[in-house]
C-alpha positions in Angstrom: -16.9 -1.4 -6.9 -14.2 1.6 -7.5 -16.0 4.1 -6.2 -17.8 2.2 -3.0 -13.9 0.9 -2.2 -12.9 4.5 -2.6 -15.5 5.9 -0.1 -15.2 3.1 2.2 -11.6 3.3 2.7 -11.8 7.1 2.4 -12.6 7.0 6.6 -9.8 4.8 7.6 -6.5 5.6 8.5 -5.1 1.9 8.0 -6.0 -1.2 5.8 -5.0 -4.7 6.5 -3.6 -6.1 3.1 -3.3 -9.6 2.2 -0.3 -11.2 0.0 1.4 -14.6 -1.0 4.4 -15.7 0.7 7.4 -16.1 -2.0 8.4 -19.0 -0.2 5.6 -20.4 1.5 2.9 -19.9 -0.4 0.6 -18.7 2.3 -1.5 -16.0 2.6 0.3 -13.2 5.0 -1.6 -10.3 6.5 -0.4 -6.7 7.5 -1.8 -3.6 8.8 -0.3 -0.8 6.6 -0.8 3.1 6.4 -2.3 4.1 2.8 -3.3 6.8 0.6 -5.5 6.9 -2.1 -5.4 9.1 -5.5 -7.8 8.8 -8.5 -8.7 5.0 -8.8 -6.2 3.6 -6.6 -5.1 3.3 -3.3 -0.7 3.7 -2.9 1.6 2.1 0.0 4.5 2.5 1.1 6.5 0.2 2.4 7.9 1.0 6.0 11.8 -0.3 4.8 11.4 0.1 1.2 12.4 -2.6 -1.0 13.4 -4.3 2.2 9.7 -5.0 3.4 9.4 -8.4 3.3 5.3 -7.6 2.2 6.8 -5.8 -0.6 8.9 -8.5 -1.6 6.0 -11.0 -1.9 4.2 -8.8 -4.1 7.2 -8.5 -6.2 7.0 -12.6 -6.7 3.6 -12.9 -6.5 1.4 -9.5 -7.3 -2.0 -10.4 -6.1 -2.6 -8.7 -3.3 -5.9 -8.1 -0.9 -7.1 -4.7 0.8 -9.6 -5.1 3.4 -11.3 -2.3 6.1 -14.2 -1.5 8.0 -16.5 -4.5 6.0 -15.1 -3.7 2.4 -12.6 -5.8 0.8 -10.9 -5.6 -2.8 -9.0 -8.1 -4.3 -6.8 -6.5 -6.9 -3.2 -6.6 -8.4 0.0 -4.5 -6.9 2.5 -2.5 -9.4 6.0 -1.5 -7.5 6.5 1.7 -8.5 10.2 2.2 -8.7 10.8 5.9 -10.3 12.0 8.4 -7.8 9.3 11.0 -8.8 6.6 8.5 -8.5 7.8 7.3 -5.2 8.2 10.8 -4.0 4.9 12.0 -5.1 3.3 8.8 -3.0 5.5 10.1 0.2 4.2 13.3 0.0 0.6 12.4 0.4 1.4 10.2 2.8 3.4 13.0 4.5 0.2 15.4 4.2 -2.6 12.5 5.2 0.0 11.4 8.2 2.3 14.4 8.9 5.8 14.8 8.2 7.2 13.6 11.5 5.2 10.2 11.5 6.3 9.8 8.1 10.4 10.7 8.4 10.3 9.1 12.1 7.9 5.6 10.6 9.5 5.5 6.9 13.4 5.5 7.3 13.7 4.1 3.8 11.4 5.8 0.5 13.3 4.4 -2.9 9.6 2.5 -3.7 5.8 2.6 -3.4 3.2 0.4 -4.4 0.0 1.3 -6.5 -2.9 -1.0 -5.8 -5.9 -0.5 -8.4 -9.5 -0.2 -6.8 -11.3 -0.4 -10.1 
């Protein structure tokens, strides 16, 4: 499936992902911006560790990723190191641009890597 996920979400600009509410147990759906990079796609989280999204997937780590027909059901790592997250930013800021990114991201101390394999 790696590959066809990789392809498929190649053409989009956003994905809707899907995770557990910490505190309510439901299922919570978000458009988000994304890049991809080898086998997996990275997010960043428009607050940071703030995002209440990113805070469910902190609890609970399963997390969907769905566009255009082709959904993946994987699990999300927080990536916390500053050159990690920074690296993430930067392909954001090259797939987005730099002014979307610094006006739409006020906050960049994490990222999330999502596994399409």
């Amino acid at each position: 499936m790696s590959a066809e996920a990789m392809e498929a979400f190649a053409r989009e600009r956003e994905v809707e992902i899907t995770v557990t509410g910490r505190r309510t147990g439901r299922q919570i759906s978000h458009p988000v911006w994304f890049v991809q990079e080898e086998q997996s796609m990275f997010l960043v989280p428009v607050s940071g560790s703030d995002t209440e999204w990113y805070k469910n997937i902190r609890h609970t780590p399963v997390i969907r990723v769905a566009a255009n027909g082709t959904a993946v059901n994987s699990t999300a790592t927080p990536i916390t190191e500053p050159d990690r997250v920074d690296h993430v930013v930067a392909m954001f800021r090259d797939k987005y641009g730099a002014k979307q990114i610094r006006d739409l991201y006020p906050r960049h101390d994490v990222a999330v890597q999502v596994p399409l394999g």
